[in-house]
C-alpha positions in Angstrom: 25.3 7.5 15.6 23.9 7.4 19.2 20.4 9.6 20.0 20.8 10.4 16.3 18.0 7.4 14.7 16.5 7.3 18.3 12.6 7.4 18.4 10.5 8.5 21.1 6.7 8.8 21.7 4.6 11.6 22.4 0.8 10.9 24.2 -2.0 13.6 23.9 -5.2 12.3 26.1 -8.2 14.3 26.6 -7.9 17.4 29.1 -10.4 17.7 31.6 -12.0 20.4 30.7 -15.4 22.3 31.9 -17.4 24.1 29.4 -18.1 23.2 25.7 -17.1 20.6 23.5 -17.0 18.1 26.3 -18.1 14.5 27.2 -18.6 13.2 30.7 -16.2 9.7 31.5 -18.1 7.0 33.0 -17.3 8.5 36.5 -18.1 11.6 35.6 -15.7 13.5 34.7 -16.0 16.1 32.1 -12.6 15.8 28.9 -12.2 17.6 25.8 -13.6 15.4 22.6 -10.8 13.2 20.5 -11.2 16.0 17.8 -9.4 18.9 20.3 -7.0 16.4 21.1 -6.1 16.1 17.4 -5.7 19.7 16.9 -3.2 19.7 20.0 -1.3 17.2 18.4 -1.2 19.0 14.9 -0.2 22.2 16.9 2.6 20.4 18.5 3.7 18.5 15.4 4.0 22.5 13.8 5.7 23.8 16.3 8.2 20.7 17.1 11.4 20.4 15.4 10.5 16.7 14.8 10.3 13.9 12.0 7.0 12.3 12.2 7.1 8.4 12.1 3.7 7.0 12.8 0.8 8.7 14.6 -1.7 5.7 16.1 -4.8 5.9 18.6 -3.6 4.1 22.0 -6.7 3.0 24.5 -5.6 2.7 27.9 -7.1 2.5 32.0 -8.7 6.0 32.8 -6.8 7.8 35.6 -9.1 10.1 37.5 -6.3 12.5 38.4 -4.9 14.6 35.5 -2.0 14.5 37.0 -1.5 11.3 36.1 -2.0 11.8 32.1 1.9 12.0 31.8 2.0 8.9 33.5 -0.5 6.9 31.7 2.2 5.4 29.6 4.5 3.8 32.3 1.7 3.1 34.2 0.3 0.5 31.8 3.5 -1.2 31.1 3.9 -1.7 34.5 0.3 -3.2 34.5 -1.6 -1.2 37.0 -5.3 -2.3 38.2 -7.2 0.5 40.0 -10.7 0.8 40.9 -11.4 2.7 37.5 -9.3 0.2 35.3 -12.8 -0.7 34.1 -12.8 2.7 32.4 -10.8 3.4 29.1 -9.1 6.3 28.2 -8.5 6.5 24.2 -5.4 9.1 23.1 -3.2 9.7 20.3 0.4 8.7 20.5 2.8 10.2 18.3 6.0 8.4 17.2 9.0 10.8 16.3 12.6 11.4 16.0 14.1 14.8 16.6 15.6 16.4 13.7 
C-alpha cells in the first residue's frame, strides 16, 4: 500500500503582484485578491492528476519576502515570531492524494 492512500497539502497565498486587482498588506506590500488565488487553485486542481480531499482557508504570519510563500507552512509549525508576525497572511490549502 505504501505512498498509495498518502495525502499531501498544497498552499496557494496571494502573489505579490503590481497592477490591478490588488490590495496593499499592512506593510505595504501590494498581493493579488483571495479571488485570483482561487482561480490558481482551480487551474491547478484541472491540470493535476489528483483526488481532491478537502480544500480549507489557512491564515498564517505574513512573510515579506515571496520567497518565503513555499515556506510559510513549515515555518509556522515550527512557530516562527518575526517583526511582521502581527500581520496575517490568509491562503487556500488544498488536501490531495495523487491518483
Amino acid at each position: 500500500m505504501g505512498n498509495l492512500f498518502m495525502i499531501k497539502f498544497k498552499d496557494f497565498f496571494p502573489e505579490f503582484v503590481s497592477g490591478t486587482h490588488l490590495f496593499k498588506t499592512p506593510i505595504g506590500a501590494k498581493v493579488e485578491l483571495i479571488p485570483l488565488v482561487v482561480k490558481r487553485v482551480n487551474n491547478w486542481v484541472d491540470s493535476s492528476a489528483i483526488e481532491v480531499i478537502n480544500i480549507e482557508t489557512v491564515v498564517i504570519p505574513y512573510l515579506r519576502d515571496s520567497k518565503d510563500i513555499e515556506e510559510k507552512s513549515e515555518i509556522t509549525q515550527q512557530g516562527l515570531y518575526t517583526e511582521y508576525s502581527n500581520c496575517w497572511s490568509q491562503g487556500i490549502r488544498v488536501w490531495y492524494r495523487e491518483k
